[in-house]
C-alpha positions as CSV (number, residue, x, y, z in Angstrom):
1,X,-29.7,-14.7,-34.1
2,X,-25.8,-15.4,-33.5
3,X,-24.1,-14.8,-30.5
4,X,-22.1,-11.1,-29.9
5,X,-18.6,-12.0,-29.7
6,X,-16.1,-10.1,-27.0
7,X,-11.9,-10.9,-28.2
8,X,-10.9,-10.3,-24.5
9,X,-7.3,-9.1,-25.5
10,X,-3.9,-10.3,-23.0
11,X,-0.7,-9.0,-23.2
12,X,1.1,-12.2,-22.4
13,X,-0.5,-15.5,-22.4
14,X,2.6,-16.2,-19.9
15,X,2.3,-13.8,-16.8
16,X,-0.6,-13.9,-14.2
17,X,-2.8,-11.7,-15.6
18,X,-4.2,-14.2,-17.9
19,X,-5.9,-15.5,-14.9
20,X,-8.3,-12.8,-14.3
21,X,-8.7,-12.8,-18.3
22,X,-10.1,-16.5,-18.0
23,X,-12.2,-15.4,-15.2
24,X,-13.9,-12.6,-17.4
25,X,-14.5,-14.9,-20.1
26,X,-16.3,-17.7,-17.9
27,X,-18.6,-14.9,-16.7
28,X,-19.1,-13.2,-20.4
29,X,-20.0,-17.0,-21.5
30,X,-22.3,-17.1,-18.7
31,X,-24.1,-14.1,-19.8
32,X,-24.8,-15.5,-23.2
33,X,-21.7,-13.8,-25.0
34,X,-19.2,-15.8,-27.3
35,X,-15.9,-15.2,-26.1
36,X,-12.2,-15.7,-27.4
37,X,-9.0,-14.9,-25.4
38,X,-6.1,-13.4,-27.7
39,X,-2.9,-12.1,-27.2
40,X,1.0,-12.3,-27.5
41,X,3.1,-15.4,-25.6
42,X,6.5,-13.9,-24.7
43,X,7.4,-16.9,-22.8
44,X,7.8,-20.7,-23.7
45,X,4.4,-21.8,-22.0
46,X,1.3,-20.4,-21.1
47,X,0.8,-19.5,-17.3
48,X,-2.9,-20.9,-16.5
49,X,-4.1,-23.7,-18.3
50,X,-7.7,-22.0,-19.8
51,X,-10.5,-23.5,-18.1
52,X,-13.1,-25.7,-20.7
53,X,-14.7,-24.0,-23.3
54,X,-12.9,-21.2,-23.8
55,X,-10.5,-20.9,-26.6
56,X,-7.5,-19.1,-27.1
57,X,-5.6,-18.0,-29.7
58,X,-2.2,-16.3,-29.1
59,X,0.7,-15.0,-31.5
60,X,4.5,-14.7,-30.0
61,X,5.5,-11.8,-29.1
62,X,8.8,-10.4,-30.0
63,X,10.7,-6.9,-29.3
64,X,10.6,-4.3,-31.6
65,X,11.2,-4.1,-34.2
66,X,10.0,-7.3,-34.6
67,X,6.7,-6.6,-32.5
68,X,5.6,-4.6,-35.9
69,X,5.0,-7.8,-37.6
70,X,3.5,-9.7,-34.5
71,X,1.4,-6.6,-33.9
72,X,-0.2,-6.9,-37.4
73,X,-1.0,-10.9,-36.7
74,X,-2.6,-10.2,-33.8
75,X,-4.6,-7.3,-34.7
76,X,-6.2,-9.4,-37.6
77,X,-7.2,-12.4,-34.7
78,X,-9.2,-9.7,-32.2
79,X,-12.3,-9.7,-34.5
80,X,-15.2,-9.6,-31.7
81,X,-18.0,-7.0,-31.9
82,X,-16.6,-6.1,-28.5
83,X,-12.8,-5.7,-27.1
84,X,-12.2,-6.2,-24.0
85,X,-8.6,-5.1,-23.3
86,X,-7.0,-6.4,-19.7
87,X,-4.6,-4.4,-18.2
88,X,-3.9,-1.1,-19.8
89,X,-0.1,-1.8,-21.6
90,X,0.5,-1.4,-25.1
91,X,0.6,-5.6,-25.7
92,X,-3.3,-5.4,-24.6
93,X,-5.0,-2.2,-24.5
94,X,-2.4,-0.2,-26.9
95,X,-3.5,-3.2,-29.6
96,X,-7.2,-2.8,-28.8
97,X,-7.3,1.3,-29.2
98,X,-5.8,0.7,-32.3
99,X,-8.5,-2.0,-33.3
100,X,-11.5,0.2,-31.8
101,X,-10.4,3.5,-34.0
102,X,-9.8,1.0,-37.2
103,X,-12.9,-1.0,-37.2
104,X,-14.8,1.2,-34.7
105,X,-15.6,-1.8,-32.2
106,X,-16.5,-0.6,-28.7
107,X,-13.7,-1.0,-26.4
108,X,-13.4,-2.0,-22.7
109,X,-10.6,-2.6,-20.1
110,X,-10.1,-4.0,-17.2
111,X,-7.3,-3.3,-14.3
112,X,-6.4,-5.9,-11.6
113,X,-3.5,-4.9,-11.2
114,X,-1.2,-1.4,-11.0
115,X,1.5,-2.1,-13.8
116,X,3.5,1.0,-12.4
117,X,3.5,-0.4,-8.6
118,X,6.2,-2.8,-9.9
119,X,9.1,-0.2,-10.9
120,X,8.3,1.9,-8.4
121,X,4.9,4.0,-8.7
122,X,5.1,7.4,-9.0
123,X,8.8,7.3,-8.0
124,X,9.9,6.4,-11.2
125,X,11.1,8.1,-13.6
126,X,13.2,7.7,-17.4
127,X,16.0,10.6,-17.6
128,X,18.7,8.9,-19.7
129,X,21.6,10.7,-20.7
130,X,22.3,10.5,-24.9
131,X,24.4,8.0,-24.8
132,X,22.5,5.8,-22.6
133,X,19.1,6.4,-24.9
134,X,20.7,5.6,-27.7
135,X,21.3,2.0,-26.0
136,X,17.7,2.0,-24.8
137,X,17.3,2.4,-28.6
138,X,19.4,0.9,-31.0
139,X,21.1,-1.9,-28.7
140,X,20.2,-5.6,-29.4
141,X,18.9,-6.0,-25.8
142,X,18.0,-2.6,-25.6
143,X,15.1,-1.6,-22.7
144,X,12.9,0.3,-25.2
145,X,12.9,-2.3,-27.6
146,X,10.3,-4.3,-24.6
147,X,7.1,-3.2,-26.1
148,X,5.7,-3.0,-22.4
149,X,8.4,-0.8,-20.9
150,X,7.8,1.2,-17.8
151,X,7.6,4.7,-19.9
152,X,5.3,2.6,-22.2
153,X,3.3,2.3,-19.8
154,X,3.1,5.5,-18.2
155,X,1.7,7.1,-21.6
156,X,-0.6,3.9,-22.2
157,X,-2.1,5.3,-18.7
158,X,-2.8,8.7,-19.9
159,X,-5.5,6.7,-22.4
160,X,-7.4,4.8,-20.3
161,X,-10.3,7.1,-20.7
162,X,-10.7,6.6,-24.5
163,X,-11.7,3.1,-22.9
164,X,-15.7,2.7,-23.0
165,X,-15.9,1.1,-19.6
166,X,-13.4,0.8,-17.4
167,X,-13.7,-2.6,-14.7
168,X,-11.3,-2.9,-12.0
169,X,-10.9,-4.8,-8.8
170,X,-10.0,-3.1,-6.0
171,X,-10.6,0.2,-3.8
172,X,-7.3,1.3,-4.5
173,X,-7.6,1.0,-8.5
174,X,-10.6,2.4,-8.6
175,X,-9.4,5.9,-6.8
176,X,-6.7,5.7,-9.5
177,X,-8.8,5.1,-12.6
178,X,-12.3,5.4,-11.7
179,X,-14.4,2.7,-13.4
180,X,-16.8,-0.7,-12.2
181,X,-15.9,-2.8,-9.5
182,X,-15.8,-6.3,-10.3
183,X,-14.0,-8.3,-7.8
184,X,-12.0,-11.6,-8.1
185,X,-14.3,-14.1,-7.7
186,X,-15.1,-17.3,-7.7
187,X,-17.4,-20.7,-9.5
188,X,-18.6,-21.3,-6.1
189,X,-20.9,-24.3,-7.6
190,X,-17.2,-25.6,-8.7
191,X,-15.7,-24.4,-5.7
192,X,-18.1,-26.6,-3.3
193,X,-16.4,-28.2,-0.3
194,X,-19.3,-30.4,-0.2
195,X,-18.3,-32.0,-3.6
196,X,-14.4,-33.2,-1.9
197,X,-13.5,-34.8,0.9
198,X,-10.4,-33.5,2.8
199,X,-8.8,-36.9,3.7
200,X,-8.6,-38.4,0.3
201,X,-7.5,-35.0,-1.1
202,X,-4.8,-35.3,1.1
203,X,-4.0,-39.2,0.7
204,X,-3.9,-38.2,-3.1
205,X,-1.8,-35.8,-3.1
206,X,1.0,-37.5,-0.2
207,X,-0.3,-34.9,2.3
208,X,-2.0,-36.9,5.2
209,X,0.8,-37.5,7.7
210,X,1.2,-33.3,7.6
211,X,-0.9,-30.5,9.3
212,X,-1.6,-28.1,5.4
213,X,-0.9,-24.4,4.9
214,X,-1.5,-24.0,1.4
215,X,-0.4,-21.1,-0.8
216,X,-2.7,-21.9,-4.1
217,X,-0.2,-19.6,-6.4
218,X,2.9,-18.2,-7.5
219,X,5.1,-17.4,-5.0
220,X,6.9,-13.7,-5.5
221,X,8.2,-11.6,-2.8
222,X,5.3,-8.9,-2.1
223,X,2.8,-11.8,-1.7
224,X,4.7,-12.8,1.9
225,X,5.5,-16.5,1.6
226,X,8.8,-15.8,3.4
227,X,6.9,-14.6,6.1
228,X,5.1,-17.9,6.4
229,X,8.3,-19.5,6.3
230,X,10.1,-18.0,9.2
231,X,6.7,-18.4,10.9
232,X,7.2,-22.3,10.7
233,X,10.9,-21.8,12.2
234,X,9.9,-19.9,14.8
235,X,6.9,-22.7,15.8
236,X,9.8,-25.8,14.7
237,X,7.1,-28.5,14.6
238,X,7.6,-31.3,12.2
239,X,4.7,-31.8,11.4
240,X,3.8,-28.5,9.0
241,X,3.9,-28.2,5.8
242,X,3.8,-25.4,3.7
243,X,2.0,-26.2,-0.1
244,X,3.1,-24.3,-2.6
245,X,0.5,-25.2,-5.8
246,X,2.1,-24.3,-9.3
247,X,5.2,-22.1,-8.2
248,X,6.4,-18.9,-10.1
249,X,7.4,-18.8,-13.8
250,X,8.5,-15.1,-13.4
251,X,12.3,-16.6,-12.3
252,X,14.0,-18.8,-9.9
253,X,12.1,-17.4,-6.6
254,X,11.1,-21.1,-5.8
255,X,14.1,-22.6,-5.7
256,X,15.2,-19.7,-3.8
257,X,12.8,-20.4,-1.3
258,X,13.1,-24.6,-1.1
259,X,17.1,-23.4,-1.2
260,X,16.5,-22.0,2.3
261,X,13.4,-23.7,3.7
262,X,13.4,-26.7,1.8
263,X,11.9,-28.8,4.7
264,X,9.0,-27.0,5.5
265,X,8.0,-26.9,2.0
266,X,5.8,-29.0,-0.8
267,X,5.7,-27.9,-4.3
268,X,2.8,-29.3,-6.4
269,X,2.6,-28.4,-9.9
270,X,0.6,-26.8,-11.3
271,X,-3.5,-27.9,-12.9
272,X,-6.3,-26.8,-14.8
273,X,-9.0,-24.7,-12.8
274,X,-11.2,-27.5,-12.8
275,X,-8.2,-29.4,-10.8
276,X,-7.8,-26.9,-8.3
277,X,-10.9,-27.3,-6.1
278,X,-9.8,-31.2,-5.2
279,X,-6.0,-29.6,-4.3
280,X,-7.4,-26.7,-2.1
281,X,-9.5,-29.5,0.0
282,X,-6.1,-31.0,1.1
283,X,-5.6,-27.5,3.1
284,X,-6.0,-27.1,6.7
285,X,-5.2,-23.8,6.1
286,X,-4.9,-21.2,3.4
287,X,-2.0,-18.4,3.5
288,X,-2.4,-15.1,1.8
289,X,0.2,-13.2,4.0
290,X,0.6,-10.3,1.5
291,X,3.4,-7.9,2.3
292,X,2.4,-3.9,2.4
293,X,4.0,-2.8,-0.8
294,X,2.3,-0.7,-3.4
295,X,1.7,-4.0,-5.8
296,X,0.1,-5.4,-3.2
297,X,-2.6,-2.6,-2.5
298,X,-3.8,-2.7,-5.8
299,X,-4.2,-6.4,-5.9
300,X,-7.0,-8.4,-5.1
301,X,-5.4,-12.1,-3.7
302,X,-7.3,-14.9,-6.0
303,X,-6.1,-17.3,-3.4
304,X,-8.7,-15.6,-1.3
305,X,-11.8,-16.6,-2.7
306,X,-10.1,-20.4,-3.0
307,X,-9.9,-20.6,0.3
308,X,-13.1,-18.7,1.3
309,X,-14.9,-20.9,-1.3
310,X,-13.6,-24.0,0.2
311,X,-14.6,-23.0,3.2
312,X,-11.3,-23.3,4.9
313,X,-9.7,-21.1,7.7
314,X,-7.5,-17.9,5.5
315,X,-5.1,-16.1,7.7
316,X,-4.1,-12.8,5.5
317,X,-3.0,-9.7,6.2
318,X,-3.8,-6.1,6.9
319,X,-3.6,-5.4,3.4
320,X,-5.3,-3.3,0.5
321,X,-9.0,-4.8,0.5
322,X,-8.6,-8.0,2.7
323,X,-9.4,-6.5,5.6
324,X,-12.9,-6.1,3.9
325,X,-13.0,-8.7,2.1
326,X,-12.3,-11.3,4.7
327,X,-13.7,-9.3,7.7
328,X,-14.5,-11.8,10.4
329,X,-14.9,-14.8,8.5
330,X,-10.8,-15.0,8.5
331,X,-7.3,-14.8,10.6
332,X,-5.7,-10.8,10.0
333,X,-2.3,-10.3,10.8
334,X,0.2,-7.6,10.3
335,X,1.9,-7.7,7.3
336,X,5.3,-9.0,7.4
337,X,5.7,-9.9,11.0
338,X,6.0,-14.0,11.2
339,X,5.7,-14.1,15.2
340,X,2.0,-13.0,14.7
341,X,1.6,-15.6,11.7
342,X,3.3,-18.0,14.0
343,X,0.6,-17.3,16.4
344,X,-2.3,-17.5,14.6
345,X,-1.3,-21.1,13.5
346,X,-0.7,-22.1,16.8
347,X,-4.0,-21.3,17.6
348,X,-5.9,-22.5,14.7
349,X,-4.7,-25.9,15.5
350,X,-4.9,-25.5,18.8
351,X,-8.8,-25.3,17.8
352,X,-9.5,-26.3,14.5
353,X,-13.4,-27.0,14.8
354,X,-13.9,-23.1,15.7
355,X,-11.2,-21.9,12.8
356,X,-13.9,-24.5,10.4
357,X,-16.6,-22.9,11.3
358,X,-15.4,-19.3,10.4
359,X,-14.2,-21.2,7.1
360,X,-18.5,-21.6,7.0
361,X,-19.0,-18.3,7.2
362,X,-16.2,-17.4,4.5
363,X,-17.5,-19.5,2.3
364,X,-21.0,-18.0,2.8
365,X,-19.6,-14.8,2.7
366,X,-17.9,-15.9,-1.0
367,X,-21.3,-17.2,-2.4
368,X,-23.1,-13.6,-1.5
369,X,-20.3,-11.0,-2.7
370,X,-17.5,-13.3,-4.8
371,X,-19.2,-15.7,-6.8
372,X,-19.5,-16.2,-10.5
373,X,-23.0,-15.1,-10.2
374,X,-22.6,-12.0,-8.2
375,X,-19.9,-10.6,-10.9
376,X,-22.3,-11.5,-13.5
377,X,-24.7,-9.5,-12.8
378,X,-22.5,-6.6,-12.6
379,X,-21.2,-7.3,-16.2
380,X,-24.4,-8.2,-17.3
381,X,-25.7,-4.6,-16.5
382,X,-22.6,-2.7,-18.2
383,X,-23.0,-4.7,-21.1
384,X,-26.6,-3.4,-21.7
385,X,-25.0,-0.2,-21.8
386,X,-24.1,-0.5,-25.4
């Protein structure tokens, strides 16, 4: 007997989200499914390079009215038995309602993220005059013609309950939407500090003369880097370094950032998942200083669960969920104050075998409630739903 297939549908092979959509389909693989991730490119390159064994197939996506024709391309690729839709926009789940009611396939979405929280929330609001919808409109570079615009999205919100099943990440999404709590986890079995050894990570990658904070991400300005940044000012030693793995492809933010603090910083690019264990083992630290914005509370930080995987010390923020999910197996600051992140380095070095040891606990903490296994299970038992 063949295999169910789930088309796990993105809205842009080239923004972050495509990260938690890889993440689904390891764990969907895991629990016997087939699995294929399809969706539009708007950009040149694809964010995250897809971890092996899962294929993807993606179609570019273009502004209306163009997105018509790249609409009707893509619909014809998301042929599983099951959709699976991440994030509710029109690119993604607007594509998938259309499939489900067409070829009545049971449909599913997932929301890591709170599209909204990024112009604003509930704050915002479309009241054009005439002559400025007409623009919106008919212009060449006009806003409505961006199939995911802001008042797309607010009606794409209004149908998240024709969604079977509904998985989201975080407290504060699931207040919003309702639905199953699957967090951002982790392969812990790939994810194994035992498996890497710090020093040669750090030889490898030109690291060993410097004490390693390590931001495993892309930089943007709710996630707090700056913070980190004055931090390192403020304690002036020469020998920190702040690792920035893969940098932003949203705009020029990084250069921004080296622009300014250019000698407290090393940029490594950016590497398959597989890749990514070996880098984080070069950290002394990991930095998730998230800032207390909206974005921010409906986010759940991936770079987390690296570090808490790798068993290294995290120092995060009073943020959203980290409070809970780090507890006291990390380093909780407030967010956006650098003197107390300043601090807490200071005395993580000042002690490092203690800050390992809660790394130990993290790590164990990671295995019980983050892993691959643990979010399994959870899908695994909404699947036998249908």
């Amino acid at each position: 007997m063949s295999k169910a297939k789930v088309s796990l549908v993105v809205s842009d092979f080239a923004g972050g989200g495509i990260v938690r959509a890889f993440l689904l389909a390891q764990i969907l693989k895991k629990i016997d499914y087939e699995v294929e991730v399809v969706g539009f490119l708007f950009g040149k390159e694809i964010y995250a390079i897809p971890p092996s064994g899962i294929p993807i197939n993606y179609v570019a996506g273009k502004n209306y009215p163009d997105f018509f024709i790249s609409a009707k391309k893509l619909l014809e690729k998301i042929d599983g038995d099951i959709i699976y839709a991440v994030k509710p926009k029109p690119t993604s789940f607007g594509l998938s309602l259309v499939r489900k009611l067409s070829h009545r396939r049971p449909l599913f979405l997932d929301i890591d993220d709170w599209e909204l929280s990024w112009y604003g929330g509930f704050e915002w609001k479309y009241n054009p005059n005439p002559k400025q919808l007409y623009r919106d409109i008919f212009k060449q570079n006009g806003a409505l013609k961006f199939p995911d615009h802001p008042l797309y999205l607010q009606w794409i919100e209004r149908l998240v309950p024709k969604a079977e099943v509904v998985t989201i990440d975080t407290n504060f999404l699931q207040k919003r939407f309702g639905g199953v709590y699957v967090p951002n986890g982790k392969d812990t079995a790939m994810f194994d500090p035992q498996k890497y050894n710090p020093e040669v990570s750090r030889e490898r990658y030109g690291l060993s003369q410097y004490k390693i904070l390590m931001f495993p991400g892309a930089p943007r300005p709710h996630k707090g880097v700056e913070d980190v940044l004055i931090a390192l000012d403020l304690l002036n030693q020469q020998d920190l370094r702040l690792v920035i793995v893969g940098g932003s492809p949203y705009d020029d933010y990084d250069d921004q950032l080296i622009q300014k603090w250019g000698r407290w910083i090393i940029k490594l690019p950016k590497c398959p998942v597989e890749a990514m264990p070996e880098v984080v083992a070069a950290a002394h630290i990991v930095v998730v200083p998230q800032r207390d914005t909206l974005t921010a509370h409906a986010q759940f930080p991936l770079k987390l669960t690296d570090g808490m995987a790798m068993a290294k010390p995290v120092l995060s923020t009073r943020v959203g969920d980290i409070p809970e999910i780090l507890d006291d197996t990390g380093y909780l600051v407030d967010p956006g104050c650098p003197e107390q992140i300043a601090e807490q380095i200071k005395l993580i070095f000042e002690d490092l075998e203690a800050a390992n040891a809660k790394g130990i606990k993290a790590r164990k903490k990671c295995v019980e409630k983050y892993s691959l296994e643990t979010m399994s299970s959870t899908l695994a038992e909404v699947m036998s739903r249908l």
